[in-house]
C-alpha positions as CSV (number, residue, x, y, z in Angstrom):
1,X,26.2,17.7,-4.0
2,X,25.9,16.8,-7.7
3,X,23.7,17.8,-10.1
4,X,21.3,14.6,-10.3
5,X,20.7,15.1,-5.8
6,X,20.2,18.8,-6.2
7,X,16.9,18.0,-9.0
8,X,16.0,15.7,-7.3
9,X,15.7,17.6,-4.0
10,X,14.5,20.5,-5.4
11,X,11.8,18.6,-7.1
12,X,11.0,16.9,-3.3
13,X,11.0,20.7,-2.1
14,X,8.3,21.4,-4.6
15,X,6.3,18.3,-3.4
16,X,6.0,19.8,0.2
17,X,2.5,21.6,0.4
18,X,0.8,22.9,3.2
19,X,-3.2,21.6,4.6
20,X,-4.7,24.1,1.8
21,X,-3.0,23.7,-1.2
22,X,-0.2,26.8,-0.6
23,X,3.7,25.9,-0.8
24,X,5.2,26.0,2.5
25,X,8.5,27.7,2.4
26,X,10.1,25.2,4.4
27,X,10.5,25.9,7.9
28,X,10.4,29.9,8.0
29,X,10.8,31.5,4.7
30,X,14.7,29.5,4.5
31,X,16.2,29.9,0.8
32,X,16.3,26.7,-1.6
33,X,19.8,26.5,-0.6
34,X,18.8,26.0,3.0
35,X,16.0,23.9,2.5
36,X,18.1,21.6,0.5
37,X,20.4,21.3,3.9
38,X,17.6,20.2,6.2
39,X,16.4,17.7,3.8
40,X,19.7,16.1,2.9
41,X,20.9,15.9,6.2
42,X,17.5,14.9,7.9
43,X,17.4,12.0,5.6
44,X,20.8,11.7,3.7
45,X,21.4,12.1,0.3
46,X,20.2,8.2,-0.5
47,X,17.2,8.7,2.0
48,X,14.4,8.2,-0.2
49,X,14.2,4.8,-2.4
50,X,10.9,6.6,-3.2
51,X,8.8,10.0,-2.5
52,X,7.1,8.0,-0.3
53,X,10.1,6.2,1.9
54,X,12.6,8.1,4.0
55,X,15.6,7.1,6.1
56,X,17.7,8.9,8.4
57,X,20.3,8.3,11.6
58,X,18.8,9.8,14.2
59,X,21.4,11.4,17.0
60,X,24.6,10.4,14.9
61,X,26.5,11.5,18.0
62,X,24.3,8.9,20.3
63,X,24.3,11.5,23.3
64,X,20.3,12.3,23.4
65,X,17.7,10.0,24.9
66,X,14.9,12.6,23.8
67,X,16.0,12.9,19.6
68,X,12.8,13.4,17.9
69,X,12.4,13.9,13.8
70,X,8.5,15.6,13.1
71,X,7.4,16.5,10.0
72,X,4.3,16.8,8.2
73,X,2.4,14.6,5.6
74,X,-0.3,16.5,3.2
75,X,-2.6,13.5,2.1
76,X,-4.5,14.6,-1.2
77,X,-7.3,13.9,-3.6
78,X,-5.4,11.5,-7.1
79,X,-7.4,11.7,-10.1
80,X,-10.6,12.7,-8.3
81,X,-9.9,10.0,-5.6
82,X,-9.8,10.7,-1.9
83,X,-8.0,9.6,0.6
84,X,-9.1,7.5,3.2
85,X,-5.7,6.9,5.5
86,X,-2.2,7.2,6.2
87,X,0.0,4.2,6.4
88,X,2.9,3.8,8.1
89,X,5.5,1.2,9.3
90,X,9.7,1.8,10.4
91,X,12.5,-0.4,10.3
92,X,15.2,0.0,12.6
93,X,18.7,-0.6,10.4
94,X,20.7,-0.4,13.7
95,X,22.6,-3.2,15.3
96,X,20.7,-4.3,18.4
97,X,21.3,-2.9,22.0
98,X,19.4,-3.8,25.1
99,X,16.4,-1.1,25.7
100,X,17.0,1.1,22.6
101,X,14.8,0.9,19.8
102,X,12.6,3.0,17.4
103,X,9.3,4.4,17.4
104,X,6.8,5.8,14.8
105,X,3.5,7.9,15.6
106,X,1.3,9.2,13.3
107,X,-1.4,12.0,14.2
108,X,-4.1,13.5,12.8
109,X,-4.8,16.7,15.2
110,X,-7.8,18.2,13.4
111,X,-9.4,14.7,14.0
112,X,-8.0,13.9,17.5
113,X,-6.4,11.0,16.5
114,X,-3.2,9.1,17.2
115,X,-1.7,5.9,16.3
116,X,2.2,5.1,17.2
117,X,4.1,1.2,16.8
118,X,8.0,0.7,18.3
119,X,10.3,-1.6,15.7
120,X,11.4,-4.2,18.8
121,X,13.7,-6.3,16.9
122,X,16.8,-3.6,15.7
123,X,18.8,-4.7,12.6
124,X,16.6,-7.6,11.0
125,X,16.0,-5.6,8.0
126,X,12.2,-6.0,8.7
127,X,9.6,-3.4,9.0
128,X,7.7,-3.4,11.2
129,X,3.6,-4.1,11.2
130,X,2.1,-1.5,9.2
131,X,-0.5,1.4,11.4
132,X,-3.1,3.1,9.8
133,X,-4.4,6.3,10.9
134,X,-8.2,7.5,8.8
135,X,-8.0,10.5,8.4
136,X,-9.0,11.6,5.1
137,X,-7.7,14.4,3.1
138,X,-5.2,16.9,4.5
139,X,-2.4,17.0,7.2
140,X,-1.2,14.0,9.1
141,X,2.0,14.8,11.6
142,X,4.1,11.9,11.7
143,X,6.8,12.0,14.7
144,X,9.8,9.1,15.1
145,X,12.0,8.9,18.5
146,X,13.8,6.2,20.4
147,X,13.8,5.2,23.7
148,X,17.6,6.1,24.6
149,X,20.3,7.5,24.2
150,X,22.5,5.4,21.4
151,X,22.4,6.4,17.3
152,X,19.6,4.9,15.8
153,X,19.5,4.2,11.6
154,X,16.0,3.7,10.4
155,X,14.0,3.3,7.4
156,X,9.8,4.8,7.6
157,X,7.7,3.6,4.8
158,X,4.5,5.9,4.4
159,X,1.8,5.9,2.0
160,X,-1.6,7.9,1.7
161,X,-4.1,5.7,0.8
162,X,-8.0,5.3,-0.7
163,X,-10.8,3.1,1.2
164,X,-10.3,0.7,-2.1
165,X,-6.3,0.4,-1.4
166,X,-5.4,3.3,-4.4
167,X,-2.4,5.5,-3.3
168,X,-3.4,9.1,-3.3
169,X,-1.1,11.9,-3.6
170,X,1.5,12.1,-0.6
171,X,3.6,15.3,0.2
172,X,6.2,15.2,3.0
173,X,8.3,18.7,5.0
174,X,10.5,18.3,7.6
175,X,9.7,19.9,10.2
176,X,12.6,18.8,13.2
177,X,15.4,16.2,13.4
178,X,17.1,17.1,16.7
């Protein structure tokens, strides 16, 4: 990994905060060396165009109907502004096969809320309608899967977001890819 990708993940490690402000020490007290593993190969090394986009191939090895990626989204106050919801929307970058395609939920478990949307047209560079899930401040679990067993490359496009249409402060961790 050269210099300019290790910064830049460390920076993204720094990002990732847990629902009350403390740093998570991603995924069981792993060393930066580790951490920087599970986020480069959960979403590659050119997986985020920004902090708040992420990409990935899930199940490289196309042998697992039940590959899910989890991870956790910390939605916070910008400038004194709250937030009001979590957007999402996925793109699935794969080339289209009968019955496979991606998914994208969002959850807000302290609320009892869910939302989910399936891209159903793989490889047309399009994402797909954006969900919404109002929640306010705090943690949001977002969750992606497919429906079968194949490889699946996708794009997710998240943003936390104020009731006038601001973006708030958004924090992402990785919490599976398998």
């Amino acid at each position: 990994m050269d210099m300019k990708s290790y910064l830049f993940f460390k920076e993204t490690i720094k990002l990732i905060q847990y629902e009350q402000g403390c740093w998570m020490n991603m995924v069981l007290n792993k060393n930066i060396s580790s951490i920087i593993f599970v986020v480069a190969s959960c979403f590659g090394y050119a997986g985020f165009a920004n902090a708040d986009d992420g990409g990935a191939t899930m199940d490289p090895e196309g042998v697992s109907a039940t590959f899910t990626g989890f991870a956790i989204v910390t939605c916070s106050f910008k400038d004194g502004i709250p937030t009001d919801y979590l957007t999402a929307s996925i793109r699935d970058l794969s080339p289209p096969v009968d019955g496979l395609m991606v998914n994208l939920q969002l959850l807000k478990i302290d609320k009892g809320m869910a939302v989910s949307i399936a891209d159903t047209v793989s490889g047309d560079s399009k994402f797909s309608d954006p969900i919404q899930l109002r929640g306010g401040n705090g943690v949001y679990y977002m969750m992606v899967n497919k429906t079968d067993v194949g490889a699946r490359t996708f794009d997710i496009s998240y943003h936390c977001m104020s009731d006038t249409g601001l973006h708030t402060d958004t924090s992402i961790g990785v919490l599976q890819f398998q």
